[in-house]
C-alpha positions as CSV (number, residue, x, y, z in Angstrom):
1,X,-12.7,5.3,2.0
2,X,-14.5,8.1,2.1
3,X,-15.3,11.7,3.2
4,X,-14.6,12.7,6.7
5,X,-16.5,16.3,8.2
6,X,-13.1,18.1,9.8
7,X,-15.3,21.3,9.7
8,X,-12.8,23.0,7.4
9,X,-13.2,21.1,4.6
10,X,-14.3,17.3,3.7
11,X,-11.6,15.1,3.7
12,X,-11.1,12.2,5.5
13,X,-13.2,8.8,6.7
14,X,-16.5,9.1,8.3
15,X,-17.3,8.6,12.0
16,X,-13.7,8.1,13.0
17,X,-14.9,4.5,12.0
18,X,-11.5,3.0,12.1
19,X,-9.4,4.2,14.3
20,X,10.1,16.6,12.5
21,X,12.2,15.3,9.9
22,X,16.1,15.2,10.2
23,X,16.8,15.9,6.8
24,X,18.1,12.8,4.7
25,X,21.7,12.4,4.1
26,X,23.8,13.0,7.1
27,X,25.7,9.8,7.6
28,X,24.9,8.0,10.8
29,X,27.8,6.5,12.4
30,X,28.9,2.9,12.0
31,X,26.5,0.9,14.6
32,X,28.2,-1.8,16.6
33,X,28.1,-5.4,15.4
34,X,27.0,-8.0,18.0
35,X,28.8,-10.7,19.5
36,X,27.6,-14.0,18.5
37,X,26.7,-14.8,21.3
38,X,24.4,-12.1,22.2
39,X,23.2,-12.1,18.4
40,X,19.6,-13.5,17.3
41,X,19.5,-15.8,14.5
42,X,18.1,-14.9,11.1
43,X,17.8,-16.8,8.1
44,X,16.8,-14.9,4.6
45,X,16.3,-17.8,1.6
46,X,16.2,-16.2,-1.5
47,X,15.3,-19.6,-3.4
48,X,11.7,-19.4,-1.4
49,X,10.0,-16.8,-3.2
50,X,6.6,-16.4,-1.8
51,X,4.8,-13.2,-3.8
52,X,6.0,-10.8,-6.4
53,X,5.7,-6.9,-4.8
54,X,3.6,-4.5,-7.4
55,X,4.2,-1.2,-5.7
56,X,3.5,1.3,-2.4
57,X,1.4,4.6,-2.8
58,X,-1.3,6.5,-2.0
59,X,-4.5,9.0,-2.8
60,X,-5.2,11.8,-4.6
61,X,-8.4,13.3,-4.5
62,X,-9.0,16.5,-5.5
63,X,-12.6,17.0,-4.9
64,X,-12.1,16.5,-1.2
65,X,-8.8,18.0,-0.9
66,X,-6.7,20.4,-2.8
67,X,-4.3,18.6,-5.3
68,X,-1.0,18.1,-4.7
69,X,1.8,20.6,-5.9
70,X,3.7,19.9,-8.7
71,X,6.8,19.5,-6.2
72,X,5.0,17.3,-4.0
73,X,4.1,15.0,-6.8
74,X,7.9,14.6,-6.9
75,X,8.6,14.2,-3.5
76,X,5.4,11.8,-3.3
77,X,6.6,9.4,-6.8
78,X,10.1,10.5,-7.1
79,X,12.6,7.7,-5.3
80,X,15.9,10.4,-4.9
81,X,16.9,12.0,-1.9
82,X,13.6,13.4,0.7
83,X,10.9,11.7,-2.0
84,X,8.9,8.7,-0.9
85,X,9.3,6.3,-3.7
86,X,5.7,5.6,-4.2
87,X,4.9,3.8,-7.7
88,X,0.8,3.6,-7.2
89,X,-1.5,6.1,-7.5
90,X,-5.6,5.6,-6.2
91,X,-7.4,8.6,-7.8
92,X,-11.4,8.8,-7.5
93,X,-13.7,7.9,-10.6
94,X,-16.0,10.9,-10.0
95,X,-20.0,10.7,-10.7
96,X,-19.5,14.0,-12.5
97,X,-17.7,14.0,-15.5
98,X,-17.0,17.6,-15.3
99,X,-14.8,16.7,-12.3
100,X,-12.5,14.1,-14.3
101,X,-9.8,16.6,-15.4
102,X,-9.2,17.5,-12.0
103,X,-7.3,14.5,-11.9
104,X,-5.0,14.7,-14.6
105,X,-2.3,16.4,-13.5
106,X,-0.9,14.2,-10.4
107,X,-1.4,11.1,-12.1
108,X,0.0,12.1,-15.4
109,X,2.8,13.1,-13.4
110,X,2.7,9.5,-11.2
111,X,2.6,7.9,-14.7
112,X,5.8,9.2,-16.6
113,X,7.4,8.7,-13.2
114,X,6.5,4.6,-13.6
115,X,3.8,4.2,-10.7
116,X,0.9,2.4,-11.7
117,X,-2.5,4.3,-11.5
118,X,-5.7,2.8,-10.3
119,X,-9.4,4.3,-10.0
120,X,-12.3,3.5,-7.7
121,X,-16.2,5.2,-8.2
122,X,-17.5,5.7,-5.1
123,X,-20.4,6.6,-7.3
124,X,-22.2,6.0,-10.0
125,X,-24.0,8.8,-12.1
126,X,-27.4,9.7,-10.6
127,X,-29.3,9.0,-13.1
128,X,-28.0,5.3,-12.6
129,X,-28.8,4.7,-8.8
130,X,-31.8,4.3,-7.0
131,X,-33.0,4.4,-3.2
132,X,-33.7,1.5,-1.2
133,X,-34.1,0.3,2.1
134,X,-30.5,-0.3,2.4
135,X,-29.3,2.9,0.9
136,X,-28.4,3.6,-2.5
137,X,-27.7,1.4,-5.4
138,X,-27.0,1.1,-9.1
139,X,-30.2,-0.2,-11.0
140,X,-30.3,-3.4,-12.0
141,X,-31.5,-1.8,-15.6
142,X,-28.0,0.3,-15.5
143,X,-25.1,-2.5,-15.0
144,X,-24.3,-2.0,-19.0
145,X,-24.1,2.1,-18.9
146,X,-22.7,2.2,-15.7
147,X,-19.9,-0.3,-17.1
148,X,-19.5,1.8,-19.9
149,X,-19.1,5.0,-17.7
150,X,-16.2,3.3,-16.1
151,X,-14.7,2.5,-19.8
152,X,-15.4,6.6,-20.8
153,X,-13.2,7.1,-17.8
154,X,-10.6,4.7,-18.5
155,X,-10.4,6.2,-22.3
156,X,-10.6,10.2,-20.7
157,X,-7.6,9.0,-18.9
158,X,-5.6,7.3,-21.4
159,X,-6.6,10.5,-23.9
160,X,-4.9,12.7,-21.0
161,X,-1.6,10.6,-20.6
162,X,-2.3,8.5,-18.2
163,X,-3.2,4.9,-18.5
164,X,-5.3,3.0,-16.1
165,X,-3.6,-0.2,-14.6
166,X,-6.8,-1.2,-13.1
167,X,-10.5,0.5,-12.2
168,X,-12.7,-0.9,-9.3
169,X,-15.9,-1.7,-9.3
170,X,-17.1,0.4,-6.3
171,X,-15.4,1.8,-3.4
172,X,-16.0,0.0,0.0
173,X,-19.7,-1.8,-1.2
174,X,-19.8,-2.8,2.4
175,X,-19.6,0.7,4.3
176,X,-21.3,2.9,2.0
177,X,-23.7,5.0,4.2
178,X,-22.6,7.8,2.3
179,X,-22.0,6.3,-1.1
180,X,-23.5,3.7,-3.4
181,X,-24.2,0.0,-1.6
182,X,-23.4,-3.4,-3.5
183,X,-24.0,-6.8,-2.2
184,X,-21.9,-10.0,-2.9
185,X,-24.3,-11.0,-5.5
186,X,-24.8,-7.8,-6.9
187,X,-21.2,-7.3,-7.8
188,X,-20.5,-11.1,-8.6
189,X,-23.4,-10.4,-10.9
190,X,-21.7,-7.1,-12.3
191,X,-18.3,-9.1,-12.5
192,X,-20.5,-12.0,-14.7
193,X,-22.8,-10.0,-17.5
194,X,-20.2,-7.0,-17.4
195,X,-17.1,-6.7,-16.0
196,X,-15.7,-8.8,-19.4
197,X,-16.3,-5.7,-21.2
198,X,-13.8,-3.3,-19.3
199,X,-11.0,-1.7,-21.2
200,X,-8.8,-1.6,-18.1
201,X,-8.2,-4.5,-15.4
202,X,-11.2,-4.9,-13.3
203,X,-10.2,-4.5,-8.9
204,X,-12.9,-6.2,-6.8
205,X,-14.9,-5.9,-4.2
206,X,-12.6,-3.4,-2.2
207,X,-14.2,-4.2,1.3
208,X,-14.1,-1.8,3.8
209,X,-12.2,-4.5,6.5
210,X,-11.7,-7.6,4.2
211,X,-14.5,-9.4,5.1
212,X,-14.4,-12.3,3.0
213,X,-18.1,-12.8,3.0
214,X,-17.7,-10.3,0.0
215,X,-15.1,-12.1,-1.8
216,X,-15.2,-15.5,-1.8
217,X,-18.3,-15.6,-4.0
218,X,-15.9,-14.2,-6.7
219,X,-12.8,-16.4,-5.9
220,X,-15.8,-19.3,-5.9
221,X,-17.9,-18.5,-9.0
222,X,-15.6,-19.4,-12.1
223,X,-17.1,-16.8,-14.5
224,X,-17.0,-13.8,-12.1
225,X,-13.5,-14.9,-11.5
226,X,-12.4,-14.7,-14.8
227,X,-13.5,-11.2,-15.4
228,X,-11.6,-10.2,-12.1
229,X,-7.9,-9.1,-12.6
230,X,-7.0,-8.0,-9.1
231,X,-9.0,-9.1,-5.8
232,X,-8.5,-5.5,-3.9
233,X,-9.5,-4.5,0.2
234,X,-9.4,-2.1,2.7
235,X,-7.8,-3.0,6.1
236,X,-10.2,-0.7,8.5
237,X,-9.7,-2.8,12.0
238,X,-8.9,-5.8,9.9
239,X,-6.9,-7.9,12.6
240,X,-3.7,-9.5,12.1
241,X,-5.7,-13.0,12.0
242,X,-7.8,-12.2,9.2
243,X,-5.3,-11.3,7.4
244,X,-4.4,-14.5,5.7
245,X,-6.1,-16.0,3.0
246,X,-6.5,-19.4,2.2
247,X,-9.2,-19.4,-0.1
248,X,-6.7,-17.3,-2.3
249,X,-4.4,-19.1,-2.2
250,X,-6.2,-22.4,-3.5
251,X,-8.5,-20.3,-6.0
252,X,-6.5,-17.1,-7.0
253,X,-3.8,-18.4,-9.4
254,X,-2.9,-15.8,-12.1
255,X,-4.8,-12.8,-9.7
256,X,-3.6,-10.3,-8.3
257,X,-4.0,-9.2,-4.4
258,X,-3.8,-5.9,-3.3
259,X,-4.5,-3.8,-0.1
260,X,-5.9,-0.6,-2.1
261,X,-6.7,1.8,0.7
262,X,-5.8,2.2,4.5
263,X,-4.4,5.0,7.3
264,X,-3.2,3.3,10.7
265,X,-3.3,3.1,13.5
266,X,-5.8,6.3,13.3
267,X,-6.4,9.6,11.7
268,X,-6.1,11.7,14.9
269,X,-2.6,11.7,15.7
270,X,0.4,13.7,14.3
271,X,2.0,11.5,11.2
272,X,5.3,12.8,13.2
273,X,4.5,11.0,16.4
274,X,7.6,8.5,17.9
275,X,7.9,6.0,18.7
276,X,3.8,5.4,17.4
277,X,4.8,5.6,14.1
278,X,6.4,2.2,13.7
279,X,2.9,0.7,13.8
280,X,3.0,1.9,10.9
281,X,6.1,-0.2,10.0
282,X,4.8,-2.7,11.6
283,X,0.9,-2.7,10.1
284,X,3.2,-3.3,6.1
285,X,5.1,-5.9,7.3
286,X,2.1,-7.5,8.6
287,X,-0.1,-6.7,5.4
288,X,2.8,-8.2,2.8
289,X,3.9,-11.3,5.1
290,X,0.8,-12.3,6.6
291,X,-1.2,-11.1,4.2
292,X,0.9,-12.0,1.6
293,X,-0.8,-8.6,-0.1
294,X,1.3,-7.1,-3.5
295,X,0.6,-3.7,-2.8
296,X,0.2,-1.2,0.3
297,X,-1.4,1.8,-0.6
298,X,-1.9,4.5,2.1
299,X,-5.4,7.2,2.2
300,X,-4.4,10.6,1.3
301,X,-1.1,11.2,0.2
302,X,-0.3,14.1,2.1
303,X,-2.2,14.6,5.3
304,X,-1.5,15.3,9.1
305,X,-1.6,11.4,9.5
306,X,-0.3,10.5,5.8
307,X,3.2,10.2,4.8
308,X,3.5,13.6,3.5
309,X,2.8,16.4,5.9
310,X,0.9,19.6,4.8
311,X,3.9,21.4,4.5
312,X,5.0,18.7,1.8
313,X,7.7,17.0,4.0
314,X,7.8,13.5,4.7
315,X,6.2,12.2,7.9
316,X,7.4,9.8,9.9
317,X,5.1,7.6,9.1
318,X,5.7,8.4,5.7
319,X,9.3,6.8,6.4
320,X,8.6,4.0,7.8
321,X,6.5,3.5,4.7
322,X,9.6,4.7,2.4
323,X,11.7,2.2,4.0
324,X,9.4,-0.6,2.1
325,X,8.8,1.9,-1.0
326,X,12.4,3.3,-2.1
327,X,13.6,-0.1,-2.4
328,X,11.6,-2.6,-2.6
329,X,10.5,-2.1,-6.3
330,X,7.8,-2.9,-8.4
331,X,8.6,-6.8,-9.8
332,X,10.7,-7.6,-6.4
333,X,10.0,-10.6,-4.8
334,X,9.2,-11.2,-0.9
335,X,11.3,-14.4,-0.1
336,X,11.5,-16.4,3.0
337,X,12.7,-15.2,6.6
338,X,12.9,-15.1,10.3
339,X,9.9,-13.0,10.2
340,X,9.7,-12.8,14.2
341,X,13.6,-13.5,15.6
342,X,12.1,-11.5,18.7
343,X,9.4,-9.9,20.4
344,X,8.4,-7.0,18.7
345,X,11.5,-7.5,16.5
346,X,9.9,-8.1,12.5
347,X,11.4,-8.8,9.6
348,X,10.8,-9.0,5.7
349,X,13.3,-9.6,2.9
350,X,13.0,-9.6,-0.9
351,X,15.2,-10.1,-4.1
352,X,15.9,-8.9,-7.6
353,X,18.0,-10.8,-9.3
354,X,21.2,-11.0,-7.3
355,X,20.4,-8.0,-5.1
356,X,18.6,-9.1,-1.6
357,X,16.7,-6.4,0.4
358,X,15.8,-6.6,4.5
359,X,13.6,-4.3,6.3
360,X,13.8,-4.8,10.1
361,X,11.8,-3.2,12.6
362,X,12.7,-3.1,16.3
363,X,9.4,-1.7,18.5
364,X,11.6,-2.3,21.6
365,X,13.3,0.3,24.1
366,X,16.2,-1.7,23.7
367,X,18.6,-2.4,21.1
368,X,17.9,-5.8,19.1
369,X,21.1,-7.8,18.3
370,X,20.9,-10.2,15.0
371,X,23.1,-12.9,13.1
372,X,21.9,-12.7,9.8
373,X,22.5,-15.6,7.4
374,X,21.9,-15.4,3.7
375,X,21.2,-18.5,1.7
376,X,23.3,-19.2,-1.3
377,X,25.1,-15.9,-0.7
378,X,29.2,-15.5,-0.6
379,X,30.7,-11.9,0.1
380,X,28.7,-9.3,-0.5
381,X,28.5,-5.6,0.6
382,X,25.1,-4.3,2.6
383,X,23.9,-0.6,2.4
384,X,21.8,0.5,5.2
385,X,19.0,3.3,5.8
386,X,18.0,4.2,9.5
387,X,14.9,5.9,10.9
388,X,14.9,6.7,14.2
389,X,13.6,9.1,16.7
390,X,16.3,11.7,15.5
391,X,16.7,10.3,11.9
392,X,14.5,9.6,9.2
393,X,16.1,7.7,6.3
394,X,19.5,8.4,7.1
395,X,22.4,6.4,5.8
396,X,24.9,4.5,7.7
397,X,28.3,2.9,6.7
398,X,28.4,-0.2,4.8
399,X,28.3,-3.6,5.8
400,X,30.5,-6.1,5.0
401,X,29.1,-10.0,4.4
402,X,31.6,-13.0,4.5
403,X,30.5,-16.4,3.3
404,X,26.3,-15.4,3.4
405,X,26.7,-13.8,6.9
406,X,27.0,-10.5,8.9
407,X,26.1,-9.3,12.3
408,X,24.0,-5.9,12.7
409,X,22.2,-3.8,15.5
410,X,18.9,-2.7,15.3
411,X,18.8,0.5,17.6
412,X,15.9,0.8,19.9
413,X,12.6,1.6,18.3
414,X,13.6,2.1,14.8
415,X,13.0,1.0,11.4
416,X,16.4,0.0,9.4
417,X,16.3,-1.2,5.4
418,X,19.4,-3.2,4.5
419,X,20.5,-3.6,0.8
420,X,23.0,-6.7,-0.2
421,X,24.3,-6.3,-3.7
C-alpha cells in the first residue's frame, strides 16, 4: 500500500486506486429457533480440515500517520471486552534508519501480547536505487547490501523486543509509481542469490491485486521457492474468481499464504456505515474460503475506514472483522461447510481441538433460518456474538446442541460468531 494525499496529512493509497458502537456486553435476548421446516440445511465437518488460520491484524505506520496510543494498542491486540483481537502486526521497513525506532513501541506492545509482526520496505536506501524508464529500482550491484539492510532491521527489531515473524521483499512491486519497481524476474532473482541469507522468514512478491503473473515464477522456480517462507498479496479489486489458487495448491506444500494488506470496499466511506459494512464480513469469508488465505490483515489500523475509529473505538467494520479475529485464533483450523446455504447467506467454520467455531453472515433484509448439523458432534453447548445495526459484538443466550444439531436465526443483515465447546 502506500501513501494517499488527504491534504491534511499523507496517509492512505494513492489515486483512490482501489476503491456508532453499542457498547459490548449487554445481553441480546434469546433469538427464535426455526422450525424445521422453514430451516436451511448446514453441514460443518470437522474431520475436513482444509487450512490452518495464522492470525487477523493490521498497520501501523508511523511516518504517515501518528502512532497508535498505548490504549489503542490494547484495544487493537487485546482479545477482552471492546478490543479487536488482532494477533498480526504489518509495520513499514523504512529507507531511513533514523525512522526505525518509531516503530518500536506498537509492535513491542503487539509482540508480548502474542500477534505475529511482519515488515515490508517500500524502499530501499537511496544510495541503492536507480532511475529507469520504468521508475525506480534497486541496482542490480546492490541485491547483497540491500539484503543485508533488511537483516540490520530484523536484528534492530529483535534488539528492541520485538521479533520479526517474517520481512517482505518489497511492498506492491507491481504498483509502485511512488516507490521502488520490481519485476518477476528481478525478485525471483533476489529470492535465488539472496533471499537464503535473511535472518527472518522471507514474504513474497506482495502484488498489489494478486496477479499471479508475479508469483508463479516463484511457486515454479525450485530455488526461489525454497528461499520463500510465505507467498504474501494485496487484494486491490482482486475479484472473487481470482481468488483461488491452483498453482498453490500443487506447488506450495510447506508455504505459507497470506493476504498481507487490504481496506474494502473503499477508503471513502464511514468504517460505521450499515448495513455496507458486512462487505467487509463478507470480503474475509471470501479471502479464507475461496482463497483459502491464512491470514487477513487490514491497511491502517485505526482509520475513518479501518476497524478502529480515530477516536479509538471499534468500527463496524472493525466488528465484523472481530467476529473472525476474537475467536478464531492463531493455529485454528478452517474445516468444511455449507459455505453458501442461501443467497447472500455465507458461512465459515473452524476447530481447535474439540471446540468448533461458525461465523455466519446474513446480507439479506430478512431474517435467514438454519439447521445446523455438526459432524461427529453429541451435546454440546454454543455461545454466540451478534453484530447488528444496533449491536456490535453483543452476546446472546446460549445454545443448546442435541446429538450434533441445533437450530438458529440469523437476524437480517448481521454478522453472528457461534462457539461449540
Amino acid at each position: 500500500m502506500s501513501p494517499r494525499q488527504d491534504r491534511s496529512e499523507i496517509a492512505d493509497s494513492p489515486l483512490l486506486r482501489r476503491r456508532t458502537v453499542l457498547a459490548a456486553g449487554a445481553a441480546l435476548p434469546v433469538l427464535a429457533a426455526a422450525t424445521p421446516a422453514a430451516a436451511t440445511a448446514v453441514v460443518v465437518e470437522p474431520s475436513n480440515v482444509q487450512q490452518t488460520i495464522l492470525g487477523f491484524g493490521g498497520m501501523n505506520h508511523t511516518v504517515w500517520i501518528s502512532d497508535l496510543t498505548a490504549a489503542q494498542r490494547e484495544t487493537a491486540f487485546g482479545n477482552g471486552t471492546g478490543q479487536l483481537g488482532f494477533t498480526v502486526l504489518r509495520i513499514p521497513v523504512h529507507e531511513d534508519r533514523n525512522n526505525w525506532s518509531r516503530e518500536v513501541a506498537t509492535a513491542r506492545r503487539a509482540s508480548e501480547l502474542g500477534a505475529k509482526v511482519i515488515a515490508s520496505p517500500w524502499n530501499p536506501p537511496a544510495s541503492m536505487t536507480e532511475s529507469f524508464s520504468g521508475g525506480k529500482r534497486l541496482k542490480y550491484g546492490s541485491y547483497g547490501a540491500y539484503a543485508q539492510h533488511l537483516n540490520d532491521f530484523t536484528a534492530f527489531m529483535a534488539n528492541n523486543g520485538v521479533p520479526l515473524y517474517g520481512i517482505s521483499v518489497q511492498n506492491e512491486p507491481d504498483y509502485a509509481q511512488q516507490w521502488t519497481a520490481w519485476t518477476a524476474t528481478e525478485i525471483v532473482k533476489f529470492l535465488r542469490e539472496n533471499a537464503g541469507s535473511l535472518s527472518a522468514r522471507v514474504i513474497a512478491p506482495e502484488s498489489f491485486q494478486y496477479r499471479k503473473a508475479m508469483s508463479d515464477p516463484i511457486l515454479n522456480d525450485a530455488t526461489a521457492l525454497a528461499n520463500v517462507d510465505i507467498i504474501g498479496t494485496h487484494l486491490y479489486g482482486t475479484s472473487f474468481a481470482d481468488l483461488p489458487y491452483p498453482l498453490f495448491q500443487q506447488k506450495g506444500g510447506g508455504k505459507e499464504l497470506w493476504m498481507t494488506e487490504v481496506y474494502y470496499p473503499n477508503s471513502t466511506d464511514s468504517a460505521d456505515l450499515w448495513p455496507q459494512a458486512l462487505d467487509v464480513g463478507e470480503h474475509v469469508h471470501r479471502a479464507l474460503v475461496d482463497g483459502r488465505f491464512q491470514t487477513y490483515v487490514w491497511w491502517y489500523i485505526r482509520r475513518s475506514y479501518g476497524p478502529m475509529r480515530e477516536d479509538g473505538q471499534i468500527s463496524k467494520r472493525g466488528a465484523c472483522m472481530a467476529h473472525f479475529a476474537k475467536w478464531v485464533r492463531p493455529g485454528y483450523q478452517r474445516i468444511t461447510a455449507t459455505a453458501n446455504p442461501q443467497p447472500n447467506v455465507y458461512l465459515s467454520a473452524f476447530k481447535s481441538g474439540a471446540r468448533i467455531v461458525v461465523v455466519a453472515i446474513n446480507k439479506n433484509t430478512s431474517a435467514a433460518d438454519l439447521a445446523f448439523t455438526l459432524r461427529d458432534t453429541g451435546s454440546a453447548t454454543a455461545q454466540t456474538w451478534l453484530t447488528n445495526a444496533s449491536a456490535n459484538l453483543a452476546p446472546s443466550t446460549g445454545i443448546t446442541i442435541a446429538n450434533g444439531a441445533f437450530n438458529a436465526q440469523l437476524p437480517a443483515r448481521s454478522i453472528r460468531t457461534f462457539v461449540v465447546n
